[in-house]
C-alpha positions in Angstrom: -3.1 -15.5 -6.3 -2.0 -16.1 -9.8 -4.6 -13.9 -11.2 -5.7 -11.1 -9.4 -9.3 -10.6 -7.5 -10.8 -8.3 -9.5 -13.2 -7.7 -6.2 -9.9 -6.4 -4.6 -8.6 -4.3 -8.0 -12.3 -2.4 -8.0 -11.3 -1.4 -4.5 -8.4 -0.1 -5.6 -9.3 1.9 -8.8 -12.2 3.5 -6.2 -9.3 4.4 -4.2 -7.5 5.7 -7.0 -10.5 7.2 -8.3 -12.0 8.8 -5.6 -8.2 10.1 -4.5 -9.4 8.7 -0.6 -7.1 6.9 1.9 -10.0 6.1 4.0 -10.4 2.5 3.0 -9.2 0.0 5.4 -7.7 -3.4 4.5 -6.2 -6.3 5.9 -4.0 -8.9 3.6 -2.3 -12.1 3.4 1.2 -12.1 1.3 3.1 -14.8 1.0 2.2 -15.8 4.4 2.5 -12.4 6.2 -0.4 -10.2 7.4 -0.7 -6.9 6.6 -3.3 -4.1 7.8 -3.2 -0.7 7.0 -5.1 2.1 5.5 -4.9 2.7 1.3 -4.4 5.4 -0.8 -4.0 6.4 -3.8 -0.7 5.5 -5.8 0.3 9.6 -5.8 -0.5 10.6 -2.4 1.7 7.1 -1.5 4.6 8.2 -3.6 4.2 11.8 -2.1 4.4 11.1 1.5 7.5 7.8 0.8 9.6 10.4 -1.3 9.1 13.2 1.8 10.2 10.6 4.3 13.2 10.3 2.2 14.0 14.1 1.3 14.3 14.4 5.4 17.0 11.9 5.7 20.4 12.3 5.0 21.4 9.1 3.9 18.1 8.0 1.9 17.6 11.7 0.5 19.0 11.0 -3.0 16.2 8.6 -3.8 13.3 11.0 -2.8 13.4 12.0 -6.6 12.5 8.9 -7.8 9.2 8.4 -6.1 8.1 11.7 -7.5 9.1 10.4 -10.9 6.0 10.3 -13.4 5.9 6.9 -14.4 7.2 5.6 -18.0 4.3 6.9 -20.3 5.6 4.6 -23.1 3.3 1.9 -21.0 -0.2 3.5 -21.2 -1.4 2.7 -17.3 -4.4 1.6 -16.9 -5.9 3.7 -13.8 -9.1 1.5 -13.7 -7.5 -1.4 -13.0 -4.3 -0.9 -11.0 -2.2 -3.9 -10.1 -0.5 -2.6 -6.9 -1.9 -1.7 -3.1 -0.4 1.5 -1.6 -0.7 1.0 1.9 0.3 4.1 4.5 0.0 4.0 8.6 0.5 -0.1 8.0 1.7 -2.5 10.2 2.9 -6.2 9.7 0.9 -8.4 12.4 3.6 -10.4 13.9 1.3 -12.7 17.0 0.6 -10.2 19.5 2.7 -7.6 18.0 2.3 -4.9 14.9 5.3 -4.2 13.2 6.7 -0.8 12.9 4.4 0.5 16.1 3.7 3.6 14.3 2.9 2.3 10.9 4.4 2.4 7.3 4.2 2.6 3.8 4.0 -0.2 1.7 3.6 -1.0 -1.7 2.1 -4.8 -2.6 1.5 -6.3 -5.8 -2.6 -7.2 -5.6 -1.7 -10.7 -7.7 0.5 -11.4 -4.9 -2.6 -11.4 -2.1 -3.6 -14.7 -1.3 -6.5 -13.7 1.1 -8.1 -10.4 2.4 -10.6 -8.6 4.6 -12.4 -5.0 4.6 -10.8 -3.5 8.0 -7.8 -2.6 9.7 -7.2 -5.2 12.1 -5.6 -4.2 15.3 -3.6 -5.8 18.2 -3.0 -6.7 21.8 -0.5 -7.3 24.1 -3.5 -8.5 26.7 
């Protein structure tokens, strides 16, 4: 979408705002299906810099994601311009891709369709 839904940034600023990763959603980007579970930008950041602190290569990095963001640019927590999915999977046919799920960070102008819902898949 070149401009963003502003049906889909209110759900994310009541994510944000309500500090819940209870909401499930289900996108299109740039042809690829996502499905997952949001939460808010901190908790998203949280969890993607302790996946990195327990690996030896990646470890370095964990420090950025914990980084408070640039306050030069006032952010606007109303209305947020990126999804922070967790426990996501891309829907490749029958298959979700990783198994377990993961954290991914999408820009909302970027969503060309959507759906309330985690959608889930079958190998039947």
């Amino acid at each position: 979408m070149s401009n963003a839904d502003e049906l889909l940034v209110d759900i994310a600023a009541m994510v944000e705002s309500e500090q819940t990763n209870q909401m499930s959603l289900t996108v299109v980007v740039h042809g690829a299906v996502i499905t997952g579970r949001l939460a808010p930008e901190a908790v998203w950041r949280q969890r993607v810099a302790e996946v990195l602190r327990d690996s030896d290569r990646l470890g370095p990095f964990a420090g950025t994601f914990m980084a408070v963001p640039d306050s030069t640019e006032p952010r606007d927590a109303a209305s947020p311009s990126y999804l922070h999915f967790h426990v996501a999977r891309i829907l490749q046919g029958q298959v979700g891709i990783p198994e377990t799920g993961g954290m991914y960070r999408i820009a909302i102008k970027d969503v060309s369709a959507w759906t309330v819902g985690d959608l889930s898949y079958s190998d039947q």
